[in-house]
N, C-alpha and C positions, 0 to 999 in steps of 0.2 A: 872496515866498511860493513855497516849492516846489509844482510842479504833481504832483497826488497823481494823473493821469491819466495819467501814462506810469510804465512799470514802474520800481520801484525796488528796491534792494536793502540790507544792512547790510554795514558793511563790516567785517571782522575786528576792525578796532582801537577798533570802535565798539558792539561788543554789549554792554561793561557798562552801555550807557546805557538800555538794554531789559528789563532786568532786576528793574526798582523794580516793584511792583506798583501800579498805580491802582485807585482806587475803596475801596468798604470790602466786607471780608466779609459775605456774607446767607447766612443758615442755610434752607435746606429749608423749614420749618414760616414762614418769611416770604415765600415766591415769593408767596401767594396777596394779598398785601396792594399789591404792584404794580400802580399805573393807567398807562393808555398805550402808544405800541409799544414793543415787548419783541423785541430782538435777541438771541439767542444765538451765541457762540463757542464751537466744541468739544462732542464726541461728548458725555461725559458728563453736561455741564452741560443738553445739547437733550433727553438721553435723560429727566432728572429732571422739568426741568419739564414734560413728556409729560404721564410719569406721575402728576404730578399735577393733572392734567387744562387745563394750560396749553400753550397752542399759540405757539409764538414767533411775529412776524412776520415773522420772516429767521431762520433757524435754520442756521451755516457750521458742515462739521461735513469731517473728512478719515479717518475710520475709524481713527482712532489715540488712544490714549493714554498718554502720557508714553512715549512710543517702542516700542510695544507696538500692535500690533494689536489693534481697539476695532469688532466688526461689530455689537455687541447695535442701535446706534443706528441703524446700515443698514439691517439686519436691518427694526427698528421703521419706519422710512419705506418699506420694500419694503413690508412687510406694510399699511400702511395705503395702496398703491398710489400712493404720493406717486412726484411724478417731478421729479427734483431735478435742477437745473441744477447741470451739470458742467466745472465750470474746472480750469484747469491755475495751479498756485500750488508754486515748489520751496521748500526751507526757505530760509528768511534773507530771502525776496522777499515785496512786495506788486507783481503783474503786474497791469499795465493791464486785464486780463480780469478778475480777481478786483474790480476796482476798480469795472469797468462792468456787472460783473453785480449787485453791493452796491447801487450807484447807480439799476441799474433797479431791483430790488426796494422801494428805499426811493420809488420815484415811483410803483411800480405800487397797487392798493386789497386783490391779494391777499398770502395768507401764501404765502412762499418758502422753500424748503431749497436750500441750494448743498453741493453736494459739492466738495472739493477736493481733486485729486488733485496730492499733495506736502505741502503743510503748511496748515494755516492760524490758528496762532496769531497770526503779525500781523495776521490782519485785523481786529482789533479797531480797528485803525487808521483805516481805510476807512471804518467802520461807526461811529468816533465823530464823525470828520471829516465826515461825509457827513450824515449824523442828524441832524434836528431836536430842538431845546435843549428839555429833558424826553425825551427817550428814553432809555428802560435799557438797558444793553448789560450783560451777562451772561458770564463768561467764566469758564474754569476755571482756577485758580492749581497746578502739578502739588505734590501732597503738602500743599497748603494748603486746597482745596476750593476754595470760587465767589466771584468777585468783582463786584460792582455796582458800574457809574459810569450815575449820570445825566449827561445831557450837559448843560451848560454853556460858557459861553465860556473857564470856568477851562479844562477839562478837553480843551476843542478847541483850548485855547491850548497845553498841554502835547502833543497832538497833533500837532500843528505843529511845535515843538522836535524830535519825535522823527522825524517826516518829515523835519527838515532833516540830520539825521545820517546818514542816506541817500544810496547813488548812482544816478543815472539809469540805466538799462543795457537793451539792445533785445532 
């Protein structure tokens, strides 16, 4: 089993394995029908369910979308005085930091926002891996809108596959 607790990385010849989307599409007008904790990935997906008056319990979010500067969801956690743990995540990596910060939030009783500064679409990784079987993880597909994976052992088994395509790196 790869240890998902030391930084890892993808390797070149390994990113079209990252590529397949998991979970199914959930449209807006369905966040509200969601029981249980509720992880978000990504500026826009955290910023929506906000506003519709859902609060994630882990909400990772790196001020970017689709390569593009993304502050409105910043902006939104400054404003409500939130103070959000700050990791360091480059593109292509999930870092031990990003890992242990996922980790304590999922063991703590409050809601978390993690900023990440560099990337943080893998973390969905961390955050399915790590979750408890019933949790939503929420993520934004670019140019497709929002994807739902409840956690299962399918889906942490596919987790796993995609952790092991991974390199270790310090």
């Amino acid at each position: 089993m790869t240890d998902i607790r030391r930084s890892r990385k993808i390797p070149d010849e390994k990113r079209e394995f990252f590529k397949e989307p998991l979970g199914t599409p959930i449209q807006e007008n369905d966040l509200k029908k969601l029981n249980g904790k509720l992880i978000t990935v990504g500026d826009v997906v955290s910023l929506t369910l906000n506003r519709n008056g859902i609060v994630p319990d882990i909400a990772v979010y790196d001020g970017m979308t689709e390569r593009r500067e993304m502050t409105e969801f910043a902006s939104f956690v400054d404003d409500k005085g939130q103070k959000p743990k700050v990791v360091t995540n480059p593109a292509g990596t999930i870092t031990a930091e990003l890992v242990r910060t996922i980790e304590n939030a999922l063991n703590g009783q409050e809601k978390v926002t993690i900023r990440v500064i560099g990337e943080e679409d893998l973390a969905v990784i961390p955050c399915i891996l790590l979750s408890q079987i019933g949790t939503n993880v929420i993520y934004g597909w670019p140019g497709k809108g929002m994807m739902l994976v409840t956690t299962n052992e399918s889906t942490k088994k596919k987790m796993e596959q995609l952790l092991e395509q991974t390199e270790e790196f310090e």
